[in-house]
N, C-alpha and C positions, 0 to 999 in steps of 0.2 A: 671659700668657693674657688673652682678652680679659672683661675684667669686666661684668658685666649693667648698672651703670649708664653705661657709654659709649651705650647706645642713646638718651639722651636728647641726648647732644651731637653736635650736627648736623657738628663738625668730625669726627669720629669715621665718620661713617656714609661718608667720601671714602675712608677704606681700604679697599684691596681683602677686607683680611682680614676685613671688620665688614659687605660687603656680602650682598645677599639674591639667593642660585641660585633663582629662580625655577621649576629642574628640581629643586631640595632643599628648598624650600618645601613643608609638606604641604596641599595643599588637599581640600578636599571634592570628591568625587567632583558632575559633574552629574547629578541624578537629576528625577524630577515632584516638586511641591509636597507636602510635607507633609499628609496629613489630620489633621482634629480628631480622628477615633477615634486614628490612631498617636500625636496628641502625647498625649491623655488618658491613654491607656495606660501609654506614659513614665512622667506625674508619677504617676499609681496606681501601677505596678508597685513604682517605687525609693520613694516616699516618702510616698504616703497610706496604702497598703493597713497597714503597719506600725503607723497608729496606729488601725485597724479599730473595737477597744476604744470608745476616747474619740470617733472618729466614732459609733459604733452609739448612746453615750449623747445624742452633743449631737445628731443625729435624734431621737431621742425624745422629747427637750425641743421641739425647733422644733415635733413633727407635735403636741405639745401646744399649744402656742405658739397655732398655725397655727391649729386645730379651737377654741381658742376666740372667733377670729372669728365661727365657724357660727353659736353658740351665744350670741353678744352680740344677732346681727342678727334671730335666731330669738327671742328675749323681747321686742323691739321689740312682737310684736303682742299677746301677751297684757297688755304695759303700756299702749297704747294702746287696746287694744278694753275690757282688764278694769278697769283703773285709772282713765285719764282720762275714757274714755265712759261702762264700766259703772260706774264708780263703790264697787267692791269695795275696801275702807280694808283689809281682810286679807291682800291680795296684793300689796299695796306694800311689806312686810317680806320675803314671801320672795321678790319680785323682786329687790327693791332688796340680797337678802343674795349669790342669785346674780350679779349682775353685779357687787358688790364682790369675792365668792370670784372668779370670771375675774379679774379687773384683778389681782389679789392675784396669783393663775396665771401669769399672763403678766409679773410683774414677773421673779418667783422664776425661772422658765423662761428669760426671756432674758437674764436676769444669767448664769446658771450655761451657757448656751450660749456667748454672749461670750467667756467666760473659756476656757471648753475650744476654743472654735475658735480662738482667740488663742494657744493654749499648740501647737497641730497647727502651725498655720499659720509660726509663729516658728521651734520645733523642725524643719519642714520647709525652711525656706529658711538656717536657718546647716547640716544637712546635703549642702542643693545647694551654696552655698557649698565648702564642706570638700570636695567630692567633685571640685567643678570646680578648685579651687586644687590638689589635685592632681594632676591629670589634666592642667592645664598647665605644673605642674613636670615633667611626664615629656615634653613635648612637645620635637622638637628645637630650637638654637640658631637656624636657619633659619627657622622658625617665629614665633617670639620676634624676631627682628629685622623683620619685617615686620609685626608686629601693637604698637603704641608701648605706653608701659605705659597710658599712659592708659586707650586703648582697654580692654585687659584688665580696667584696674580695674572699669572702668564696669560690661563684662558681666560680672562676678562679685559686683557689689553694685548697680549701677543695674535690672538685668534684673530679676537675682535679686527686689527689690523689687518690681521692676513685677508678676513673678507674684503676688507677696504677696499684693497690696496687694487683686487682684480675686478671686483662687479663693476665700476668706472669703465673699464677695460672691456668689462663684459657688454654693455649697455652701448660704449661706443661702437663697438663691432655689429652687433644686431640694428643699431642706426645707421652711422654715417657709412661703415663698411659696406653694410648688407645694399643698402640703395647705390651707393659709388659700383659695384660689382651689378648691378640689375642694369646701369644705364652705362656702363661701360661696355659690359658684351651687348646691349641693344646696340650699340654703333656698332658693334665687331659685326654683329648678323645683319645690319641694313647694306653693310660694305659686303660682306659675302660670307656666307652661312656654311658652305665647305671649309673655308677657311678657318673658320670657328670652330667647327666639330673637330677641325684634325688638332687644330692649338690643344683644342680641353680632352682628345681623347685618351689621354693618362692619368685623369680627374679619377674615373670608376676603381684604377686599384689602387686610391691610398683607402676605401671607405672600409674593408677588413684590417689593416695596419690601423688605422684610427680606431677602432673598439676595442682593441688589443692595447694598447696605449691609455687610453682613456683608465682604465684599473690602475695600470701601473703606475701612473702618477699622482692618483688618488692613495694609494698607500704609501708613497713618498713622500707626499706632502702630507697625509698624517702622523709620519713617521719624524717630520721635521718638526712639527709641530710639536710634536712628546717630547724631543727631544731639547726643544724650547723650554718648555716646563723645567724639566731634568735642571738647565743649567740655570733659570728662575729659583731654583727651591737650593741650590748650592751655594747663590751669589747670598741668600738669605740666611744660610746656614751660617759660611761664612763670617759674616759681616757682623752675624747677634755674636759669633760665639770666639770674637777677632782677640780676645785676653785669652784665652784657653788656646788660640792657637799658637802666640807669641809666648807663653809662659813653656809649651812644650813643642816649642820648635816645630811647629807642622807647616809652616808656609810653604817648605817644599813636596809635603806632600796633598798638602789642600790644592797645589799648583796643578800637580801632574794629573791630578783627578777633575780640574774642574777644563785641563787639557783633554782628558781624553775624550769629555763630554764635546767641547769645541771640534776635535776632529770627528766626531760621529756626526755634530752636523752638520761641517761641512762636507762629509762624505753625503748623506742623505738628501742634502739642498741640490747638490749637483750632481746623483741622480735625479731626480726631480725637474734639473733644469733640464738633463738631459732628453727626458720623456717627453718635457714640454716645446722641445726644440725639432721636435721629429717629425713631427708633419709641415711646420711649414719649412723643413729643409727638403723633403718631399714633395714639397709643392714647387719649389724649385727647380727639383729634377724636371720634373715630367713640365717645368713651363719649358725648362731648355730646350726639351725634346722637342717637343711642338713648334716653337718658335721655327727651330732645324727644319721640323719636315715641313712648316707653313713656307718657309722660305724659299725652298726648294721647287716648294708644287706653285706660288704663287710668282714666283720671280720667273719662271718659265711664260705663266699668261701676260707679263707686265711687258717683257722680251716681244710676245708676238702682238703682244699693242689691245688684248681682253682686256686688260686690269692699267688703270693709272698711277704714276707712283703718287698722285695726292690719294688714291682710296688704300693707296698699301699701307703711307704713312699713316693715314686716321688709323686704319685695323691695327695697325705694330702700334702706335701710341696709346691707342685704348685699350689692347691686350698686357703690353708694358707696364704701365699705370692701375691695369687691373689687378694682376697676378700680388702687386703689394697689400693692397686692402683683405685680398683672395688669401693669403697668407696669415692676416691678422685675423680673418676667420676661424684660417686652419688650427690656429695656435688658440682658439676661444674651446676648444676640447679642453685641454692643457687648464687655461684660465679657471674652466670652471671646476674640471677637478679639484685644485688646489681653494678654491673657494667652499667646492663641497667638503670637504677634509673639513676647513673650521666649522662650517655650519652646522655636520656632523657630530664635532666633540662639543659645541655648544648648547644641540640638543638631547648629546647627552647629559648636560647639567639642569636645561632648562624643564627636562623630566622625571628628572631626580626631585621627590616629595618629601617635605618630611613627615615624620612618621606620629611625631608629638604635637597634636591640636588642638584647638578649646572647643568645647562643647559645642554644640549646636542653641542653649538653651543654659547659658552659663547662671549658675547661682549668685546671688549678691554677697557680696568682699564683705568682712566684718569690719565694723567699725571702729572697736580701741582694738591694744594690744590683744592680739588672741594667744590660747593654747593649744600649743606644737604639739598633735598626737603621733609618735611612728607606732603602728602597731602589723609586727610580723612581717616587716620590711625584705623582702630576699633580691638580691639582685647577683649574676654572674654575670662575667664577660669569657663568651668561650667556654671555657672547662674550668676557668677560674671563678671560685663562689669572692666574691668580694662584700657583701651583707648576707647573715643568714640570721633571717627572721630576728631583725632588730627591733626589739620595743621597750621603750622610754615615752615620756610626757615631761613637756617644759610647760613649765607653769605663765600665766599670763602675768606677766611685766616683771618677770624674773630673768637672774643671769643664769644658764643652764651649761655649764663646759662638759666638752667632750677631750675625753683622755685615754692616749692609746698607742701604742708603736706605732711608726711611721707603715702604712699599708694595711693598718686596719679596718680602713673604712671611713674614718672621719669624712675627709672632702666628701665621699660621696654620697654621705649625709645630707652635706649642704647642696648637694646637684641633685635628688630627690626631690627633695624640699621646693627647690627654684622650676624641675620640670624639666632640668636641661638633659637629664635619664629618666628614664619611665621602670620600676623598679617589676621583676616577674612576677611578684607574689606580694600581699601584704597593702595597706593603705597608709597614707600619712594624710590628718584632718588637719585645720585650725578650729579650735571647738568645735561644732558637732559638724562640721561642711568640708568633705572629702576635697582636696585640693584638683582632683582631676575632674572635676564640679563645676571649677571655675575658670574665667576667658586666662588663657596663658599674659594676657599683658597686665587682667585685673590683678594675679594672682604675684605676678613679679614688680609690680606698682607696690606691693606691701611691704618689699624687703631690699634691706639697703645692706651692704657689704664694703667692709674693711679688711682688705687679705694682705698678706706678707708682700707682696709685689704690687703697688696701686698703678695699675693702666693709666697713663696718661698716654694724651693724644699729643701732635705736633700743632698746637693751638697755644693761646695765649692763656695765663693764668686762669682770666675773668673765665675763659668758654673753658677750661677747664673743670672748672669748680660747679658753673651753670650747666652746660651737660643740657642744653637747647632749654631749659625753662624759661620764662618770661616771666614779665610781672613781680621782680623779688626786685623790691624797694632796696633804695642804697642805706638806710636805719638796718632792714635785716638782714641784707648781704654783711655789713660791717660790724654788726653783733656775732654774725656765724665766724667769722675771722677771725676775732676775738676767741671764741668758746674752742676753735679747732687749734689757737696759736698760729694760726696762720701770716697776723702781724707783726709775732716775734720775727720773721726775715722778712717781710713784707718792703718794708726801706730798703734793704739791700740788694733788692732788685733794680736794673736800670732804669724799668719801666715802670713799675709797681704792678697791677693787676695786668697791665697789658704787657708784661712782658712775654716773650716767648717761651715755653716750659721745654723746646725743643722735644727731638724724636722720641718717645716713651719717655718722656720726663728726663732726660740726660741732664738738662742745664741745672737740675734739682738733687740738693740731694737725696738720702732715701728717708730721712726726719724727714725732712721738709716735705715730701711725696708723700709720703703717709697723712700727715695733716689735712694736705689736698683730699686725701680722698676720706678725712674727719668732717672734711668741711662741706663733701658732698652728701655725705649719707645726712646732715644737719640739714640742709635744706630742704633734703627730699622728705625728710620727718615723718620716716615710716614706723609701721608697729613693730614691726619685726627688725631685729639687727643683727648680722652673720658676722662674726670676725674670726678670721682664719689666718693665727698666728701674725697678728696684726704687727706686733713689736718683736719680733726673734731677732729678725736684723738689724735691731738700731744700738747706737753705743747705752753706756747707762743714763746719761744726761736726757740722750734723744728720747731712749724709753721711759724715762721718769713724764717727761710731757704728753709725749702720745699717749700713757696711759691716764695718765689724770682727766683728757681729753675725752677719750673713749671712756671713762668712768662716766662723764658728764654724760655723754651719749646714751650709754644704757640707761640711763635712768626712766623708769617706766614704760619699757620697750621689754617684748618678750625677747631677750637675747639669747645667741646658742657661739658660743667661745670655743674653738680648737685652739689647744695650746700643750706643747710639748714642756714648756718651764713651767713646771706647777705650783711656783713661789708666785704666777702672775694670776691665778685663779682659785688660790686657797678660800677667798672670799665670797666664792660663787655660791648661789642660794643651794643648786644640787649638782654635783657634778658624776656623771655619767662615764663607766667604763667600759671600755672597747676593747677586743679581743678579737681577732679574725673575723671579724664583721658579727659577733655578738656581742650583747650587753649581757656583761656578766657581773656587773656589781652600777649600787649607785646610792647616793648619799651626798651628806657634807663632807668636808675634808676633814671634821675631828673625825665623824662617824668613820669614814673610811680607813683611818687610820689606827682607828681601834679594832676594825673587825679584821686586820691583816689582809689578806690577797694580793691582786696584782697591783695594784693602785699606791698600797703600802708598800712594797717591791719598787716600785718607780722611784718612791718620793726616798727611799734609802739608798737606790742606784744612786740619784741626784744630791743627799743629803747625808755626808757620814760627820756622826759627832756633832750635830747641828748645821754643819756649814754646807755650803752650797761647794760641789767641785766639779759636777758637769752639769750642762744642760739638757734639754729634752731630748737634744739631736745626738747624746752623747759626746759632746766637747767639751773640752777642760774650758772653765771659767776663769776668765783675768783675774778675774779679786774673788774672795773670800768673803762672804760678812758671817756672823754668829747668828745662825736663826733657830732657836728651836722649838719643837713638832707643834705645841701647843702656844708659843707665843703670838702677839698680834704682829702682824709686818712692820717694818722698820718704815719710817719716811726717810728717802734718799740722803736728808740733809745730815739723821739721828746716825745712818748707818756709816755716813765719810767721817764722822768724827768719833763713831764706835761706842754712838751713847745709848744706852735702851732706850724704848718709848716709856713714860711716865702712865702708869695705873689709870 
């Protein structure tokens, strides 16, 4: 079966079985652009409106916050007209205690808002997270092979952050800004309403520059975001494929490419910033202006004794003090573009379906080992036929091998079978109940797999092996141990079961990985057993155990074997032949080898004169042993001392 981390090995992506149906791809439907009311919606519906509570308090901190701007700018005049001019030595105490109590207010206030929008904000984005990680475990295998992991990674934590980082931003600005800016020009306009109108009458032409703006930074900050992904899906490339790049000296050019990705985004970021920087640099301009012409027109009435300099100071200390909040406004265009961008590619994932489901009305799992019917199997990817009307029957609690040049079709036997492709033409039963009959979780609960690369996670041996079960007593945890050899290295680990197995199994070798994954298909003790060239890459020692293992395994389990070395399968009850995605022959391995064809062609490709001199993959074999067509297999120990087996 084919494993999730072959998508990173670009040899892997040349099978047909590992390619991408562009008609089995889910894409998004094309629809118009998103609006900001539908994405707002969105992130309210699923993940603000929830924390209602803790929004309604940390608002009422901000509109505190905010209102004592008013109230700073508004004592400017009775301290300048009463204290500094009048000269009143009494109202320097209770000035000077209210503008400490504010400062004091607004410490308290934006501490505790911090914290609560900090705590929404975090809480909201490991929710997206968790929601979206699964929402792409349920997506199809089609899916998943055209999107690299990188990519994924990135929009489930690069985006996700990008929302983060602004709606904070966002939230404070329609709080504490919005009200700081409503009680601030309320003092501007109780001191004098001319004065006001001239300060903001440069406000009305930034509001075409800002619609203008507003696009452009939404495609730059979708454009940084890609570009995110891009260098996600190269650090990953990299990193799996770091022997191939030191074996053929690419580091300098795995360098210069994963540079030119770094320059494109820091070209895009800083457009981006740039857009986002343009209105409140605009808002700037036209405060200068204004200040200029308030000054001018207002310094004339203060000169002929209309205007006091305590009401000029309140106006200039509340327009000064405005124009800042008035700015972080300005820049909440900017803010939310770059928040709609992720929200955007998010919901392009979040509406991506897949396409393979369980029934409405699923039929009931069979109870022992069942028989594997393919009958008239066809699948393509594209123009390319990869099954064409495949049909075979695996017998219940039999081994059934499949044999075939690499891109025949095998693996995608085994991805039929599991649902992970949905084939064009043709059905595959277990006894008489069509598989597509049954719930997709009942239907992969049956079938436990042993493939050439065993997936391990960055867990401990024990959650290795257990794979989230409960309930497995330490009597049969340490029996399966046993059966898989899993105790032959078991001591030599630092920890024993809790040891770490590191990243994809790295601390392990590939015996020893294999075992792991003998030892899970034993617990899970299904009817069905897939092994997909389970031993090609172990020495002969390592493959002498794992096979005897896997012998154990099959035992009264309908099994179905790919295997390119046909010395590992000659014992199979029927073994099945594959040609460009037909069965064109099938039999025993004497049968087959008396009725000639391709099957007999392989086993002479691999065997001249008795002996073995390549493998399935076409490789010269290290040793030699004497086997011939009709004898029974050697045991390992008969074959290092080049004894026959005895009658």
């Amino acid at each position: 079966m084919t494993d999730p981390t072959y998508r990173t090995d670009p040899a892997h992506r040349t099978d047909p079985a590992h390619r991408t149906d562009p008609a089995q791809t889910p894409q998004p439907a094309a629809k118009p652009e998103r609006t900001s009311r539908e994405m707002f919606q969105w992130l309210w519906g699923n993940y603000l409106r929830q924390h209602m509570v803790l929004l309604s308090v940390a608002v009422a901190l901000m509109i505190l916050e905010g209102s004592t701007f008013g109230v700073l700018s508004y004592m400017m005049q009775p301290m300048f007209d009463n204290v500094f001019i009048g000269g009143e030595q009494g109202a320097v105490w209770i000035i000077g205690t209210v503008i400490l109590s504010l400062f004091l207010m607004r410490a308290v206030t934006s501490l505790a808002q911090r914290v609560i929008l900090k705590r929404i904000a975090e809480k909201s984005a490991a929710d997206i997270r968790t929601d979206l990680l699964r929402h792409l475990m349920r997506l199809d295998t089609a899916f998943h092979q055209a999107h690299p992991p990188g990519t994924l990674i990135e929009r489930v934590q690069g985006d996700v952050q990008a929302l983060g980082s602004v709606w904070t931003g966002l939230i404070t600005g329609l709080g504490r800004d919005m009200v700081a800016v409503v009680a601030l020009f309320s003092v501007a306009l109780w001191v004098d309403w001319v004065w006001t109108a001239i300060a903001l009458i440069g406000i009305p032409v930034l509001v075409l520059p800002s619609f203008a703006i507003q696009g452009y930074v939404r495609r730059k900050a979708r454009a940084a975001l890609v570009v995110a992904a891009d260098m996600s899906t190269r650090l990953d490339e990299v990193f799996h494929g770091i022997n191939p790049i030191k074996l053929n000296s690419l580091e300098d050019y795995q360098g210069k490419r994963y540079e030119a990705l770094t320059n494109r985004r820091v070209r895009t970021e800083t457009q981006a910033a740039f857009g986002q920087g343009m209105i409140p640099s605009l808002v700037d301009v036209m405060a200068g202006l204004g200040f200029f012409a308030v000054l001018l027109y207002g310094g004339n009435q203060i000169i002929e004794g209309q205007k006091t300099v305590g009401e000029f100071m309140s106006f200039f200390t509340a327009m000064a003090i405005a124009f800042d909040p008035l700015r972080r406004l300005g820049n909440l265009t900017g803010l939310w573009q770059a928040a709609a961008a992720a929200i955007d590619r998010l919901l392009d994932l979040f509406e991506t379906q897949p396409t393979l489901l369980s029934p409405s009305n699923p039929a009931p799992i069979p109870v022992n080992a069942p028989r594997i019917i393919f009958e008239n199997v066809s699948l393509s990817y594209g123009d390319l036929p990869v099954l064409n009307r495949a049909t075979f029957t695996a017998q219940a609690g039999q081994t059934t091998a499949l044999v075939g040049a690499s891109g025949a079709g095998k693996s995608t036997l085994f991805n039929v079978l599991t649902r992970l492709v949905e084939p064009q033409s043709g059905s595959v039963s277990l006894n008489d109940t069509p598989i597509n009959t049954l719930a997709l979780t009942d239907l992969r609960s049956l079938v436990s797999t042993v493939s050439q690369d065993a997936a391990l996670f960055d867990e401990t041996l024990r959650d290795n092996i257990l794979l989230g079960q409960t309930g497995i007593s330490n009597d049969v945890l340490n029996a399966t141990l046993d059966n898989a050899h899993v105790t032959d290295f078991l001591d030599k680990l630092p920890a024993g079961l809790d040891s770490p197995t590191g990243p994809r199994g790295s601390n392990l070798s590939g015996g020893q990985r294999q075992r792991v994954a003998i030892a899970r298909a034993l617990l899970r003790d299904t009817p069905i057993l897939l092994l997909d060239e389970a031993t090609s890459a172990l020495d002969t020692k390592s493959e002498t155990i794992v096979q005897g293992a896997l012998d154990r395994l099959a035992k009264g389990r309908t099994t179905l074997v790919i295997a390119h070395r046909l010395s590992t399968i000659k014992n199979a009850h029927k073994i099945v032949v594959i040609d460009k995605g037909r069965v064109v022959d099938e039999g025993t391995h004497t049968d087959l080898l008396a009725r000639g064809g391709l099957y007999a062609d392989l086993y002479r490709l691999q065997f001249r004169d008795g002996k073995q001199v390549i493998d399935g993959k076409n490789r010269p074999r290290k040793k030699v042993f004497a086997v011939k067509p009709n004898e029974r297999p050697q045991s390992w120990l008969a074959r290092l001392f080049n004894r026959p087996n005895r009658p």
